[in-house]
N, C-alpha and C positions, 0 to 999 in steps of 0.2 A: 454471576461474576462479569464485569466487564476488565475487558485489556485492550490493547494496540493490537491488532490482528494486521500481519504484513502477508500478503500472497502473492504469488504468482498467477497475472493475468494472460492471457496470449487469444489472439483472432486468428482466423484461418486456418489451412489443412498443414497444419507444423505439428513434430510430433508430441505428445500428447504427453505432460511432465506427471511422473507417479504421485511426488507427492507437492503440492499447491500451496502447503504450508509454510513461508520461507523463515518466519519468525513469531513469537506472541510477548509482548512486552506489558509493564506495569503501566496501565491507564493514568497512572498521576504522571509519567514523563513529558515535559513539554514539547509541544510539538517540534520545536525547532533538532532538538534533541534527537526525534524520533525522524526529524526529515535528514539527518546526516546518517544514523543508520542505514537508514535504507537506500540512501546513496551510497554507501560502503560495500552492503551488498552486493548490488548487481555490479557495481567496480569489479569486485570480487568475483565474479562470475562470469560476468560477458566482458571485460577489458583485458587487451593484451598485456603483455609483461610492460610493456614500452608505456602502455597509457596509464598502469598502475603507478608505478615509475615515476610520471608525471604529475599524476594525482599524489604521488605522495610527498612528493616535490611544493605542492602548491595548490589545494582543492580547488582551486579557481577556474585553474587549467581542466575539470573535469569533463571529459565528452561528452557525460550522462547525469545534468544534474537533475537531483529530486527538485521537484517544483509540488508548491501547496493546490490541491485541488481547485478550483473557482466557480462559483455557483454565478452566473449572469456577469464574469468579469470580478466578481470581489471574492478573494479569498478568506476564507471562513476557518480557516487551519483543522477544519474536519479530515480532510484526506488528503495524502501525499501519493503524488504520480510519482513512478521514474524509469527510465529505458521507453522501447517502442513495443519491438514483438518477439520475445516475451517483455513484459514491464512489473514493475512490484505495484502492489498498492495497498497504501497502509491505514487503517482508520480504525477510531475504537468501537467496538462492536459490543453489544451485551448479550447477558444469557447464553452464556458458552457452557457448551456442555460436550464432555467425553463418553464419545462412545465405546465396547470393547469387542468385537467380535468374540464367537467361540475360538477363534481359530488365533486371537490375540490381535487382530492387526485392527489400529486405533483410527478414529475417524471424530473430525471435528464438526459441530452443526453450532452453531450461534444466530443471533438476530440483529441486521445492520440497523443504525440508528436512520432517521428519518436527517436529511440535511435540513438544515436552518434557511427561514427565508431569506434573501437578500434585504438589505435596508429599503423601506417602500414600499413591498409589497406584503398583502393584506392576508394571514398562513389560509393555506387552504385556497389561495385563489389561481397558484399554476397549475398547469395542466398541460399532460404529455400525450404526443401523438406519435403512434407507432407507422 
């Protein structure tokens, strides 16, 4: 199965959220579509009353908007950022699969796609250093 898989990211010693899962959506939504949810989101979470307010006044005015992922500066509408620390991020993922505990409590594992080369360059010829 693939879907829009939206999580919750975070760096450093902040504490540690239960569940990481913030949304799972139908894979055929357009991206655009899926980069306003996910702006809505964390609105919805981390914005005060006043900047909701605002946001809902005029999305423009948002403090926190979703931006499309960018692989070497060109956006590829593979992945949406949005917020700092914590931040959502949203991209379609395959081979999702539900786990069950005995004990009941549900746990997600799937498989990210590989991003797409930028225009130029030859698949297979970048390479990361840690």
């Amino acid at each position: 199965m693939m879907a829009w898989l939206i999580t919750w990211n975070q760096g450093g010693n902040h504490e540690q959220m239960d569940d990481t899962i913030a949304a799972i959506l139908n894979y055929s939504l357009p991206a655009e579509k899926v980069r306003e949810i996910v702006e809505l989101l964390y609105v919805n979470r981390y914005a005060s009353l006043s900047e909701r307010l605002t946001y809902a006044r005029d999305v423009k005015n948002n403090p926190y908007p979703a931006e499309f992922d960018t692989t070497d500066s060109v956006s590829d509408n593979t992945g949406i950022i949005c917020g700092h620390n914590p931040w959502l991020y949203a991209r379609i993922v395959e081979n999702i699969i539900l786990n069950i505990a005995i004990d009941g409590k549900e746990s997600l594992r799937w498989k990210e796609r590989e991003k797409p080369e930028p225009p130029g360059v030859t698949p297979g010829a970048r390479t990361q250093e840690a």
